[in-house]
C-alpha positions in Angstrom: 50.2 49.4 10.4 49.5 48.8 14.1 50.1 45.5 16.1 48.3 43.6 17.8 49.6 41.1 20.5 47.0 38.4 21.3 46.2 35.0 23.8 44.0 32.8 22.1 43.4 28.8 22.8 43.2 25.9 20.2 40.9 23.6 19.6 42.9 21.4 22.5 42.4 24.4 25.0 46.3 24.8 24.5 47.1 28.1 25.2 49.2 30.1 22.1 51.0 33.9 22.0 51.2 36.2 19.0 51.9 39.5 17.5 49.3 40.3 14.0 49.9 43.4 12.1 46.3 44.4 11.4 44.4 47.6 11.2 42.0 47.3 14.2 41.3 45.0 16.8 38.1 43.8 15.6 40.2 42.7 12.6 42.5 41.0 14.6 39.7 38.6 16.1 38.2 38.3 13.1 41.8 37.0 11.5 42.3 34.4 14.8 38.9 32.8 14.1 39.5 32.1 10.4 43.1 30.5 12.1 40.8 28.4 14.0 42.1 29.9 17.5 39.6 30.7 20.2 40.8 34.5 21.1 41.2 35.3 24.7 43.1 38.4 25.0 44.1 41.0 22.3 45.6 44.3 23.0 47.5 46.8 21.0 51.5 46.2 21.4 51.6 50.6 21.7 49.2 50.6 24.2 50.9 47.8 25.9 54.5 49.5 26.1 52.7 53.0 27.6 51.4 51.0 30.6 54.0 49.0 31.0 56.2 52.4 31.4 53.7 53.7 34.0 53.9 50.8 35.7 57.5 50.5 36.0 57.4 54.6 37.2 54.5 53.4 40.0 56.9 50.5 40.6 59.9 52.4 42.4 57.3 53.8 45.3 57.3 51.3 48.0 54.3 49.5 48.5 52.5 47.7 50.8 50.2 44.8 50.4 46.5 45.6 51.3 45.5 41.7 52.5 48.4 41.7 55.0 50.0 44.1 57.2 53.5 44.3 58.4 54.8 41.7 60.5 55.1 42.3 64.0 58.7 41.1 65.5 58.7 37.4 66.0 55.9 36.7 64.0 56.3 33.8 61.7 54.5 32.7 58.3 54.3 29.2 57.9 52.3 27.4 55.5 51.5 23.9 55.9 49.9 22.2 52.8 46.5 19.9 53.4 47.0 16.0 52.7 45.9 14.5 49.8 43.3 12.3 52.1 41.6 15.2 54.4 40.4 16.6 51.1 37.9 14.3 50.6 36.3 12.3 47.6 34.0 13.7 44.6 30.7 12.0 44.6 29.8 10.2 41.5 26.8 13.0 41.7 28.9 15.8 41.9 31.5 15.1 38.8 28.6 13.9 36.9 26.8 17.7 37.3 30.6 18.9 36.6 30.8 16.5 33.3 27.5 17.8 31.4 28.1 21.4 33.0 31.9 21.2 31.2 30.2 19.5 28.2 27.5 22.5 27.7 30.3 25.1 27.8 32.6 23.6 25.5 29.4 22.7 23.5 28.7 26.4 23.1 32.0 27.2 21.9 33.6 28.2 25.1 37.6 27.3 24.7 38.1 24.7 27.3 40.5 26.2 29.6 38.2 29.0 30.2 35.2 26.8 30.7 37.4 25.0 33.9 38.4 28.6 35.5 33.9 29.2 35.1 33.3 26.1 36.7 36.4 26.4 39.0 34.9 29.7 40.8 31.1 28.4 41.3 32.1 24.5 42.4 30.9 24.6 46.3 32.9 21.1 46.8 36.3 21.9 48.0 38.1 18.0 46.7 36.4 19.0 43.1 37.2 22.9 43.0 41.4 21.8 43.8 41.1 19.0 41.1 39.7 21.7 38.7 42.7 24.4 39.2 44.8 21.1 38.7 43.3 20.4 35.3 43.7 24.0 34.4 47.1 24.1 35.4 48.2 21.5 33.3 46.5 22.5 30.4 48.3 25.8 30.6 51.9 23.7 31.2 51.0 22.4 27.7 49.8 18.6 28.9 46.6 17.5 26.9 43.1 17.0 28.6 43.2 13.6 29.3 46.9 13.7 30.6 45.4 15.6 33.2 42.6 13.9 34.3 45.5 10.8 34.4 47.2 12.6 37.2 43.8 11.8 39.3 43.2 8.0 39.0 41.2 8.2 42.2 38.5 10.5 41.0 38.4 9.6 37.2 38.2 6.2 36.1 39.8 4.9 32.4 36.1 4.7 31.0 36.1 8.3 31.8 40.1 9.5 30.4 39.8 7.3 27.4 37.0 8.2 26.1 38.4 12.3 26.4 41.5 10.8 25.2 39.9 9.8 22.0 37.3 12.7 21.4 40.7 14.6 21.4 42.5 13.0 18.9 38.8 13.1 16.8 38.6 16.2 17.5 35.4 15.8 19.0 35.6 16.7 22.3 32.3 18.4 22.9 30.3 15.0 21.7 32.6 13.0 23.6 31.8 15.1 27.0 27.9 14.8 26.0 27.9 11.2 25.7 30.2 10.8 28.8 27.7 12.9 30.8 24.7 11.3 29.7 26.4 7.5 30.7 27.2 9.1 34.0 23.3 9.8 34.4 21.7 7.4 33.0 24.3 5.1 35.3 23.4 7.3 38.4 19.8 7.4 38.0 19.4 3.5 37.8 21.6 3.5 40.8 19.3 5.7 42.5 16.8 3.8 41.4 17.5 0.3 43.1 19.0 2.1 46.3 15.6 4.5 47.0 13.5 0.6 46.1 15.6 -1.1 48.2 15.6 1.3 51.6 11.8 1.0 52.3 12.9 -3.3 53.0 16.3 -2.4 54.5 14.5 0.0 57.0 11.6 -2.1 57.9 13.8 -5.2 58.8 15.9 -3.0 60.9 13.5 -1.6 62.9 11.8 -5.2 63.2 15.1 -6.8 64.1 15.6 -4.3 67.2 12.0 -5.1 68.4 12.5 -9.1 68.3 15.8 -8.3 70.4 14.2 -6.4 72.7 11.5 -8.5 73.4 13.7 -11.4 73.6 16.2 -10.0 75.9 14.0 -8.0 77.7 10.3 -8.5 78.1 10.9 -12.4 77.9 12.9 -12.8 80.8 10.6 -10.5 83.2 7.4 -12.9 82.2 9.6 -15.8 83.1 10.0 -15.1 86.5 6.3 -13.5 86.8 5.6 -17.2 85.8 7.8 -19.2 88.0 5.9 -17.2 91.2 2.6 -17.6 90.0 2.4 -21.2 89.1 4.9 -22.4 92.0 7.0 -24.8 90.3 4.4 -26.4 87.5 6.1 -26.9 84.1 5.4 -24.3 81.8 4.1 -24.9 78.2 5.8 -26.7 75.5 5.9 -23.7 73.0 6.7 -21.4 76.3 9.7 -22.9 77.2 10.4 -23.1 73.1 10.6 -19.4 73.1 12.5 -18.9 76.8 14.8 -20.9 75.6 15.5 -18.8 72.4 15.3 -16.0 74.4 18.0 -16.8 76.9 20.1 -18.6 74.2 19.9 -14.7 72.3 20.4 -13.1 76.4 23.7 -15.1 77.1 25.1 -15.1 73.5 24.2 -11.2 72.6 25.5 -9.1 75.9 27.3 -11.1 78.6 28.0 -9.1 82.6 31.4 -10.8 82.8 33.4 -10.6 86.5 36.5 -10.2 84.7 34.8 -6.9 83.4 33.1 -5.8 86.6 30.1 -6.7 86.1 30.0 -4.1 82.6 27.8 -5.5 79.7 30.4 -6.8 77.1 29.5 -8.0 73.9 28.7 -12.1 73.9 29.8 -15.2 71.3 27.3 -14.5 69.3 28.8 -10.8 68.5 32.4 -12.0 67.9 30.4 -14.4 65.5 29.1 -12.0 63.4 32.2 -9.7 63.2 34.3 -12.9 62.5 31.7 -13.4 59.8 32.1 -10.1 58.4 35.7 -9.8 58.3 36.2 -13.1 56.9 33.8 -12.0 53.9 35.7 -8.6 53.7 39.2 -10.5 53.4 37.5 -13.2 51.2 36.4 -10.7 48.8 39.6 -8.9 48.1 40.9 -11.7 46.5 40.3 -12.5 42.9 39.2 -16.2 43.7 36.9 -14.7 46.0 35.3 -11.9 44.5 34.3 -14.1 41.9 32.9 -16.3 44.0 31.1 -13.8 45.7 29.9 -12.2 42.5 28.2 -15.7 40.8 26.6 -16.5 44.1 25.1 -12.9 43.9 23.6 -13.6 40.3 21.9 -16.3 42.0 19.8 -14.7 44.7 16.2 -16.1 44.8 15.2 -12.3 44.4 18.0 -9.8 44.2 20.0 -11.9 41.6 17.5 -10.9 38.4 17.5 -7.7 39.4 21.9 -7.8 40.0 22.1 -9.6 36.5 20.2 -7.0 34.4 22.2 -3.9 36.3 25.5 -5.9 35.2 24.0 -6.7 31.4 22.9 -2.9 31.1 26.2 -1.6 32.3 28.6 -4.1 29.7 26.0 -2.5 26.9 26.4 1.0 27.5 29.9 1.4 28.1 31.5 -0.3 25.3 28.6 1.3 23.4 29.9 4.4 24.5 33.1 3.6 23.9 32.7 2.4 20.5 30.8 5.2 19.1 33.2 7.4 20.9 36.5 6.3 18.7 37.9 4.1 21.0 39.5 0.7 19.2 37.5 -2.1 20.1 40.2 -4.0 21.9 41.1 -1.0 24.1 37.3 -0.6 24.7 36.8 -4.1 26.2 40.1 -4.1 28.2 38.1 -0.7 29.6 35.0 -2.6 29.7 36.6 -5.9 31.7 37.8 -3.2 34.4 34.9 -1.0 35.2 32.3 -3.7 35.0 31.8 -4.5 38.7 31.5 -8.1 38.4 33.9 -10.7 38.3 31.6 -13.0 35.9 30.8 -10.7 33.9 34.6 -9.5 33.0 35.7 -13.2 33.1 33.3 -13.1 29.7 34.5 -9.8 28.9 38.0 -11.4 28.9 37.0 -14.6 26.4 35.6 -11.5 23.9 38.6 -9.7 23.9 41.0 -13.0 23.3 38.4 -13.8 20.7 38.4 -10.4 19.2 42.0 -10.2 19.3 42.1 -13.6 17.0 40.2 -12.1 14.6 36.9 -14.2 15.4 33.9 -12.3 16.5 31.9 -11.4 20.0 29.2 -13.7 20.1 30.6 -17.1 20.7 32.5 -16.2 23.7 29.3 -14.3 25.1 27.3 -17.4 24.4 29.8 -19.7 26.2 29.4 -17.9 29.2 26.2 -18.4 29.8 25.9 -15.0 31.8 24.4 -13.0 29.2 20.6 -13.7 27.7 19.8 -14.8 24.3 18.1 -12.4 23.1 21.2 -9.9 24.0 23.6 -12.2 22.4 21.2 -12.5 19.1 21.3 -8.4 19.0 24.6 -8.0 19.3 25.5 -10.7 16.5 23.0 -8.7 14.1 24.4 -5.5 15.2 28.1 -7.0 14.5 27.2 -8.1 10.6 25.6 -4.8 9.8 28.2 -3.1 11.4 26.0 -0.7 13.6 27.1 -2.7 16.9 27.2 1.2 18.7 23.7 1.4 17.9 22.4 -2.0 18.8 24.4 -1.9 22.5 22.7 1.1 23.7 19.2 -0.2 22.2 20.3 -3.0 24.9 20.9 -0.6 27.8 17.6 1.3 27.2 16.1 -1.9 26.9 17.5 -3.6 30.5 17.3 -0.3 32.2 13.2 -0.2 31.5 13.5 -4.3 32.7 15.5 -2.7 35.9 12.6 -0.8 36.9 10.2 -3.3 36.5 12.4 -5.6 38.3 12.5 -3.7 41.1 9.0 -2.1 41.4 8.2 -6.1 41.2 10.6 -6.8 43.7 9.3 -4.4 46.2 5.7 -5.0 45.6 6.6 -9.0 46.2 9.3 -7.9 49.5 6.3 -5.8 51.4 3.7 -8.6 51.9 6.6 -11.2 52.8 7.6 -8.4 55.6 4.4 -8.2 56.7 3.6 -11.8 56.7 7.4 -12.8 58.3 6.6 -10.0 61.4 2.9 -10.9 61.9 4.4 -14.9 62.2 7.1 -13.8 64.9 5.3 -10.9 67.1 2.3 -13.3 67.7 4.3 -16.5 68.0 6.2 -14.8 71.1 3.1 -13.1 72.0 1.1 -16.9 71.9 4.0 -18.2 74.1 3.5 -15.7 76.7 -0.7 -15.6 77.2 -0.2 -19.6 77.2 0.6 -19.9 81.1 -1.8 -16.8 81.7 -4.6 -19.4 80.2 -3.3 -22.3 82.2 -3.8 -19.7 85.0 -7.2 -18.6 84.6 -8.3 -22.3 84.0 -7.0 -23.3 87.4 -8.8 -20.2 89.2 -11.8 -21.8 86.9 -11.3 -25.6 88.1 -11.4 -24.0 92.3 
């Protein structure tokens, strides 16, 4: 009876060798399946021999290389290998399209080392596609999925390692990559969301803040001196000199004509301000104390702070949620949960659940005694903790706040747009008051002569 040698892949994606004495090939695949191995390569061990023979007989000819030619005298080959940091970083975007495009191949059977080397030769981002060969390369050394995604801290988070670490040890690695892709999504697409609501504001004030500097620093100044020659020393309006005075507090503070600089514009006080201002907050909110700080005054924004609190309780559902139903033991999944939350006030609470949970008590009391999270999301999650379908219940919470993000934020623009227009209309014709106020004064003195 013939043999067969063979490569297939377990259920892992861990590659395995063999010899089968079988009758034909077909058999041969046929036998790895029932095994439960995903067959890759099987060849007859005959067949194999004879071209290995031919090869070694082709072997003894000297041969060149077709890619490179000979080396001319003095030339040198060197090959310097790219840094870590000139790779550049995968987009949340980009490894959530290569998340559910790895979850539908291993989905439809495909053994997942092969489905890496697929998406390996058609990824266009250069960080990803290196990351990819990494993976595959430690999945051939024998290392486990999720030992190889831990080699890359910076480009997968723990949400995202243990949650493959425990569809592996399930068994259900496929599910695991489906749910994990459709968090990513769902996650990207409310991002999206508040970022494309929140650009149309962000742009207007922009544009409106670099026409009140202009007019301040330079159309101001130029009536001011029309004025002084045409009304020959008489004092100028109350409200005019109100907005000169802005407007040369703004000149002298924004860009200053120093002689120390020769007589080049240098940024003023009121620059250094601003950066001192920004780098304080920077600073400030590396620190633990800080951040926190930072966080609960964001929670508490007239407008933004619904809006930030809702995005914070949707993101605590979902990913234990996902978590949860994924396998992962509760206490591991909140410890996940506390560090991938964003928000300082929110994993402060995330902490008092996990003591709690650790002492055997249950989720709600700790949740309540924050006061961060709602009611009505503290009632759910108590029923969904005594029926024992708290999975379930979580992501009912996340598909519930997500729909109560997008009204927030359609709301939010609808109720920034006429404030905008409103705020503008008040500053353009306050300045523009303050400058036809001495052109009256004008016309009624050619009236009085």
């Amino acid at each position: 009876m013939p043999k067969f040698n063979y490569v297939a892949m377990d259920a892992r994606g861990k590659e395995t060798k063999g010899t089968l004495d079988v009758a034909s090939q077909n058999e041969a695949i046929s036998r790895l399946k029932d095994m439960g191995f995903f067959p890759t390569k099987v060849t007859e061990a005959a067949a194999e021999e004879k071209k290995g023979a031919a090869k070694g007989k082709k072997g003894a000819k000297p041969s060149r290389s077709k890619k490179k030619g000979p080396k001319k005298p003095g030339q040198i080959e060197i090959n310097i290998p790219i840094p870590k940091f000139l790779k550049g970083k995968v987009k949340p975007k980009v490894l959530t399209t290569f998340t559910r495009q790895l979850a539908t191949l291993v989905d439809a059977g495909l053994p997942l080392l092969r489905g890496l080397r697929v998406l390996e030769k058609q990824e266009k981002n250069a960080a990803l596609k290196g990351i990819i060969n990494d993976l595959a390369i430690s999945i051939e050394g024998g290392s486990t999925f999720s030992e190889g995604l831990a080699q890359h801290p910076k480009t997968f988070n723990k949400l995202y390692i243990n949650m493959v670490k425990a569809g592996e040890m399930g068994g259900v690695l496929e599910v695991v990559l489906n749910r994990l892709s459709e968090f990513m999504e769902k996650a990207e697409k409310i991002k999206g969301k508040v970022i494309a609501a929140m650009f149309y504001p962000a742009a207007v004030m922009t544009v409106a803040a670099g026409i009140l500097v202009l007019l301040m620093v330079v159309v101001v100044p130029k009536f001011q001196q029309i004025f002084t020659d045409m009304l020959e020393g008489k004092p100028l309006p109350a409200f005019t000199n109100f907005v000169i005075g802005i407007s040369d507090t703004m000149r002298e503070n924004t860009i200053v004509f120093p002689e120390w600089a020769g007589g080049w514009p240098v940024p003023g006080p009121a620059v250094w301000v601003i950066v001192g201002i920004v780098i304080f907050l920077k600073i400030f909110g590396r620190l633990k104390f800080g951040r926190y700080i930072i966080d609960k005054a964001k929670l508490k924004l007239p407008v933004l702070g619904p809006v930030i609190s809702k995005v914070a309780i949707s993101r605590f559902t979902r990913t234990l949620g996902t978590l949860v139903s994924s396998g992962v033991p509760i206490l591991q999944a909140l410890t996940i949960v506390r560090e991938t939350s964003g928000n300082m006030v929110v994993a402060k609470a995330v902490t008092s659940v996990h003591e709690s949970v650790k002492e055997g008590e249950t989720i709600t009391q700790p949740l309540e005694k924050s006061k961060v999270f709602p009611p009505m999301v503290i009632s759910m999650i108590d029923v969904g903790e005594q029926t024992g379908a708290l999975p379930e219940m979580l992501m009912r919470i996340a598909d519930n706040y997500d729909e109560e993000v997008d009204n927030a934020v359609a709301a939010m623009t609808s109720l920034l747009e006429p404030i905008m227009i409103v705020f503008l209309a008040v500053i353009v014709g306050s300045i523009v008051i303050a400058l036809f106020l001495p052109l009256i004064m004008l016309i009624d003195q050619l009236g009085g002569q």
